[in-house]
N, C-alpha and C positions, 0 to 999 in steps of 0.2 A: 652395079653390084647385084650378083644373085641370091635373091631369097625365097623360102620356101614357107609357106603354110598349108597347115590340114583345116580346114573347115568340115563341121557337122549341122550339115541343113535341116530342119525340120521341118513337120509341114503336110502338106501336100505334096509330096515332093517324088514319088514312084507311081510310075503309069504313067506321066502324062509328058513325057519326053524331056524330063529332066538332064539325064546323063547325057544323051546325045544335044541338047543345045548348050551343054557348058563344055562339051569337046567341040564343037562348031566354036564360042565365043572364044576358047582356049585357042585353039586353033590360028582366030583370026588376031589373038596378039601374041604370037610367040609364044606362048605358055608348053611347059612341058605338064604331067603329071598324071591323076588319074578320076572318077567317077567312077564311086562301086554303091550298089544299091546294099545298107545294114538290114538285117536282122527286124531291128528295131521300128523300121519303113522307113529311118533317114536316109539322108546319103551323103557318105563322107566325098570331100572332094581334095585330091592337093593341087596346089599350083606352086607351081618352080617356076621362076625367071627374073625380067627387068622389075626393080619394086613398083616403078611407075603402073604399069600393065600389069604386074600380082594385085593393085592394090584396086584398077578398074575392074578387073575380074572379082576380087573381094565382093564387091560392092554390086555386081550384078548379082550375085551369089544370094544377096537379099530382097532380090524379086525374081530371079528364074525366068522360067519361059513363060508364057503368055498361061499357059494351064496349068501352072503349079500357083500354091497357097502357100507360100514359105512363110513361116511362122517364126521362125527363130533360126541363126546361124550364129554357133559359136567356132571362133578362130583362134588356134592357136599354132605359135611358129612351130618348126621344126627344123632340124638341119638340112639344106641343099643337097639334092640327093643327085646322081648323074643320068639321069632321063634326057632323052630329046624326042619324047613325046607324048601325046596324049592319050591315054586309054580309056574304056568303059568296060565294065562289069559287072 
């Protein structure tokens, strides 16, 4: 079953290769969706796909790459959107 969540990561989380290591992790489990750097310095993240692999991805989401301080990730669902892949922005 496919499902979709928007997470908004806090943190330390611009600059330090955020968005391109959760399109690498996205990447490596089938995940569709995107990493845009906010306004705000978070960065929203969605992931589309298998809930098993939505939910490992989840869960890396709350430590990031090795140079991000993630502070906080709020998750919440959203509709399944038709993406088959991954972007950054």
């Amino acid at each position: 079953m496919k499902v979709c969540y928007i997470a908004k990561v806090t943190g330390t989380v611009q600059g330090v290769y955020f968005r391109a290591s959760a399109q690498n992790q996205a990447i490596d489990l089938s995940l569709s969706g995107y990493a845009h750097n906010q306004d705000d310095g978070s960065v929203e993240v969605m992931v589309c796909g298998d809930n098993d692999n939505v939910q490992q991805m989840l869960k890396w989401l709350e430590q990031g790459p090795e140079e991000a301080d993630v502070e906080a990730v709020e998750i919440t669902p959203t509709n399944p959107k038709d993406i088959n892949h991954f972007s950054i922005g």
